[in-house]
N, C-alpha and C positions, 0 to 999 in steps of 0.2 A: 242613734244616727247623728253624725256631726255635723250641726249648722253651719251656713255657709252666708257670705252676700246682706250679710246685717246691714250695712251702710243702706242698700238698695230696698228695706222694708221702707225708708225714709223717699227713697226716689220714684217708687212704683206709684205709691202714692199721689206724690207731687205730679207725675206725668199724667198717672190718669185724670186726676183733678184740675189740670190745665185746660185741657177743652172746655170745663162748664167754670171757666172764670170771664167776669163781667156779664154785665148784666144781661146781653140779650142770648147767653149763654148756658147761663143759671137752672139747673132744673130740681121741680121737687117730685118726681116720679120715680122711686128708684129701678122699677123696670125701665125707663129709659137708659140706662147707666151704662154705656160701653165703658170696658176696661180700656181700649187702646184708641180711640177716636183718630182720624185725621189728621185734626189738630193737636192730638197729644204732644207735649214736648218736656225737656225738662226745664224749669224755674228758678230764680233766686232760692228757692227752699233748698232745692239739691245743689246749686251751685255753693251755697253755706254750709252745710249739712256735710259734705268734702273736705271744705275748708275747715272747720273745727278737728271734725276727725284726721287732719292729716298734720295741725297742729300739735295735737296732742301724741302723735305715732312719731313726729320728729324734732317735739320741744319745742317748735315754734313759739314767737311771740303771736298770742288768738290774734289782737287787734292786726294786728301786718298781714297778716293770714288771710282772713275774713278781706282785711282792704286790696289786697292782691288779686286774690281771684275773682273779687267781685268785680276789679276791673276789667280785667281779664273775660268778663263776660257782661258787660255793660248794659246787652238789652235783651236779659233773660227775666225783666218786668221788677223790676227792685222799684217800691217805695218811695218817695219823692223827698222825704227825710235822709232816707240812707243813702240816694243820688247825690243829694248835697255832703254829706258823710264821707262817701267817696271820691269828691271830688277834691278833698280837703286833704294837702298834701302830709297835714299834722293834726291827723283825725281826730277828736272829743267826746266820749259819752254823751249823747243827747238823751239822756234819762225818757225813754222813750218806754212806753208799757204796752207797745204793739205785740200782735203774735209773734213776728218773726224770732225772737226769744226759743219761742216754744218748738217751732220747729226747726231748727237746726241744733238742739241738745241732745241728740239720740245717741251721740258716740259718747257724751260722757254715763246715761246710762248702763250700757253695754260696756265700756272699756273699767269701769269702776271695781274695787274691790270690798268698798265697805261704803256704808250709807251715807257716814259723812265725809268721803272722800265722793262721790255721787255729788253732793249736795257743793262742795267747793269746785267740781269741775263746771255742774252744771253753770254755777258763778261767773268760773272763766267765759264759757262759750256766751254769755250774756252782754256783759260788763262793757264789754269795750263799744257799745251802741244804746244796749237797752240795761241801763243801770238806773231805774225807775224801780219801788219795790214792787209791782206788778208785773215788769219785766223781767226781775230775777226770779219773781215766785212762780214765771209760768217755766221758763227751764228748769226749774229745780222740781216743779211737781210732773212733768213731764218727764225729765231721766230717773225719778227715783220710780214713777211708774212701771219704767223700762225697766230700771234695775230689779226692783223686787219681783218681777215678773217672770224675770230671767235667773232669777235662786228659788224660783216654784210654787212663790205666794200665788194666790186666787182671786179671783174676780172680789170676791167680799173682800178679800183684805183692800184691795185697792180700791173699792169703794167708801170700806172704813178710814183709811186708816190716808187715801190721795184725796177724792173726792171731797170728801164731807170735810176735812180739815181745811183744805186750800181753797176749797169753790163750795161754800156752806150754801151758798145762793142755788147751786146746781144737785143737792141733797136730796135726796128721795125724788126724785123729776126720771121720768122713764121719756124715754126716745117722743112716742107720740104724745108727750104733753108737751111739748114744743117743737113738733116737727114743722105744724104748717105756720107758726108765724115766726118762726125762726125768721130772719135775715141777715144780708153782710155784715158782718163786725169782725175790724181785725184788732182786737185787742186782746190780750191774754183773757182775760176776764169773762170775755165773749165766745170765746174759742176752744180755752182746754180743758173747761169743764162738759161742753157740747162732744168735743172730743172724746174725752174719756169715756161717756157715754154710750158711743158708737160703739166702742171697744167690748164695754160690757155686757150689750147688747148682743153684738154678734155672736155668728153659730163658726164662722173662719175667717182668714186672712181678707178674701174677698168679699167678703160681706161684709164686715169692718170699711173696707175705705167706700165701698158703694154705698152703705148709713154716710158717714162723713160726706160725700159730695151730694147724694139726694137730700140733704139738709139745705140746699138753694144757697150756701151763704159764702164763704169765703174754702174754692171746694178743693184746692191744692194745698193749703195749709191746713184745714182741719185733717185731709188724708195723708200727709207727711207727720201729724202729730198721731194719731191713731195708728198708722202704721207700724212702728215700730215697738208698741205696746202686743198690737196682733201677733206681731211676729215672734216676739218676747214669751208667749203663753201657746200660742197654736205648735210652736217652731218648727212651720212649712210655710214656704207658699209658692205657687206654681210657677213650676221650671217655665214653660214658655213665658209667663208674662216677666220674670227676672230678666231670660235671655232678649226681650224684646226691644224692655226698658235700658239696657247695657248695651245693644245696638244705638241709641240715640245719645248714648255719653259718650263724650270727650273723653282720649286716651288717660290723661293725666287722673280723671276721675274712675277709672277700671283700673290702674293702676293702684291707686290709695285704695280702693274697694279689694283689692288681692292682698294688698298690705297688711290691711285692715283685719282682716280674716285668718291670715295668720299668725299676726298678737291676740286676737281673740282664740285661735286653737292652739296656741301655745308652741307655735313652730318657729 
């Protein structure tokens, strides 16, 4: 069956994880977990996560790209570093080793053809904000997750071969040895190893980002970095929560998501 809507493992995530972001919002229950709450919406995660990807579909320059549209949507909760970032009509690498790295590299795993062309895209989508080497190391182990994931490797590989290399701190740690005192951290460091976690943990798509957000901590970026891993190894995940999540995006972003889909099928 021909996968479809890859950009949106990244967005499903992000929107479901928007409702339990900030703190009086936070839950560590994962039977609490709606998929589509109220307050779902989408975030700087999916607003970025567009932008890379549509960089790379029309050779964009990342940095123009990434500062474009992020204007373009000013208060979809971006970072008070990247505000400044943004604001800056001749933007600068602020060597920054935040998550945000981590989650908006999904399209150069998925759009890649060899591991070290993975490893240089990932760079690109990084570089132009978080060129800290924590900040490159979280998209670079974040798409190559995606990518090996998406040529057939298995949970051990990516536990050997992502985890234990990049996040040795997060090695051998199963889900509930850090469920309940997990907290927010949005640092790569903090994040894509918890992440990947979820990943490997899970039995599908949906249970992947419902571990990611009942983790209490940062629950729209750990579920936009898990996402796309889920999506990469399960490749399903349910038609209504796609169609419900593409109801709540901006035309320009269903457009790159149809684009997107057809350099990934080859059409």
């Amino acid at each position: 069956m021909e996968m479809k809507n890859y950009l949106m493992s990244a967005a499903v995530g992000d929107i479901a994880g928007s409702a339990y972001e900030g703190r009086t919002h936070r839950v560590k229950d994962y039977g609490k977990v709606k998929m589509f709450s109220s307050r779902a919406r989408f975030t700087d995660d999916t607003v970025l996560t567009f932008a890379c990807a549509e960089a790379f579909l029309d050779g964009l320059d990342m940095s123009m790209n990434l500062w474009k549209c992020a204007n373009e949507h000013r208060h979809a909760g971006f970072g008070g570093r990247f505000k400044l970032w943004m604001a800056d009509h001749h933007p600068q690498p602020y060597r920054s080793l935040g998550n945000g790295s981590a989650m908006r590299c999904s399209s150069a795993g998925w759009l890649a053809q060899t591991e070290e062309e993975c490893k240089q895209m990932a760079y690109e989508t990084a570089a132009p904000t978080h060129n800290h080497p924590e900040g490159i190391k979280g998209a670079e182990a974040t798409a190559l997750a995606v990518w090996h994931l998406k040529n057939g490797r298995d949970k051990e590989f990516v536990r050997e071969q992502i985890l234990d290399k990049y996040y040795p701190d997060w090695s051998n740690k199963k889900y509930a040895d850090f469920h309940d005192a997990y907290t927010f951290n949005s640092t790569c460091a903090g994040s894509v190893g918890p992440a990947i976690i979820c990943f490997l943990e899970s039995e599908d798509y949906v249970d992947c980002i419902k571990l990611a957000i009942s983790l209490g901590g940062d629950a729209d970026t750990l579920a936009a970095i898990a996402g796309p891993m889920a999506y990469a190894y399960y490749k399903k995940m349910p038609d209504a929560l796609v169609y419900q999540a593409m109801k709540k995006l901006p035309d320009w972003m269903v457009k790159v998501n149809e684009r997107f889909d057809e350099r990934m099928n080859g059409r």
